[in-house]
C-alpha positions, 0 to 999 in steps of 0.5 A, spaced: 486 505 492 483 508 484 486 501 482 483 497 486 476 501 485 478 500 478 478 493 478 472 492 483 469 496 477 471 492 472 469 486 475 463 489 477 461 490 469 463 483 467 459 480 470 452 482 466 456 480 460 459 474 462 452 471 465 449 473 458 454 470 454 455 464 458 463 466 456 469 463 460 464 458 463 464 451 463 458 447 463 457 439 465 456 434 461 464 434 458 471 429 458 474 431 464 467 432 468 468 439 471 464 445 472 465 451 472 461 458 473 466 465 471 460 469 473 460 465 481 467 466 480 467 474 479 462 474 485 467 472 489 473 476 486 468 482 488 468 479 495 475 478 496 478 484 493 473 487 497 476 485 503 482 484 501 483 492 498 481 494 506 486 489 508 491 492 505 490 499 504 490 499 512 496 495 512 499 499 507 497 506 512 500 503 517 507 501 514 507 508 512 506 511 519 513 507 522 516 510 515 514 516 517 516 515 525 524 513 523 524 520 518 521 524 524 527 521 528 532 521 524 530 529 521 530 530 530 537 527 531 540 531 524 538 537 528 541 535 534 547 534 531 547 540 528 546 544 534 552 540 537 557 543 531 555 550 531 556 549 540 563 546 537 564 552 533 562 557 539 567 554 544 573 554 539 571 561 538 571 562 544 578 559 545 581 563 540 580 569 543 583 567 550 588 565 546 590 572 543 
């Protein structure tokens, strides 16, 4: 999440030094008759990553849980076998003192 604050704040200063400046944009009349304005375009960067930060820092939650959710289960089964193995270790001691 700091990086996406990171490049929403980056974003955010340029757009005072690019309208000023008038870098990185081009203008009409030229040879391919194109326009294009950098500063609506970091506008709509803002708007996207916003949205898209949101997105996915949710989905990202959301894959950690399920993650999380599997090593709860494994964690669980471990312990499970664990118990069978020390009820497997009473029962042979058990039997080794019948057997004497």
């Amino acid at each position: 999440s700091s990086g996406i604050n990171a490049e929403y704040g980056l974003a955010f200063w340029c757009i005072g030094l690019v309208s000023t400046s008038g870098r990185l944009s081009v203008s009409l009349p030229n040879s391919l008759n194109f326009a294009f304005d950098f500063t609506l375009y970091l506008k709509l960067h803002l708007v996207m990553t916003a949205i898209g930060g949101v997105s996915l820092i949710s989905y990202m939650a959301s894959q950690r849980s399920r993650a999380m959710k599997k090593l709860a289960k494994l964690s669980s089964y471990a312990e499970v076998q664990k118990r069978e193995i020390d009820l497997i270790k009473i029962r042979q001691k058990k039997e080794s003192k019948k057997a004497k």
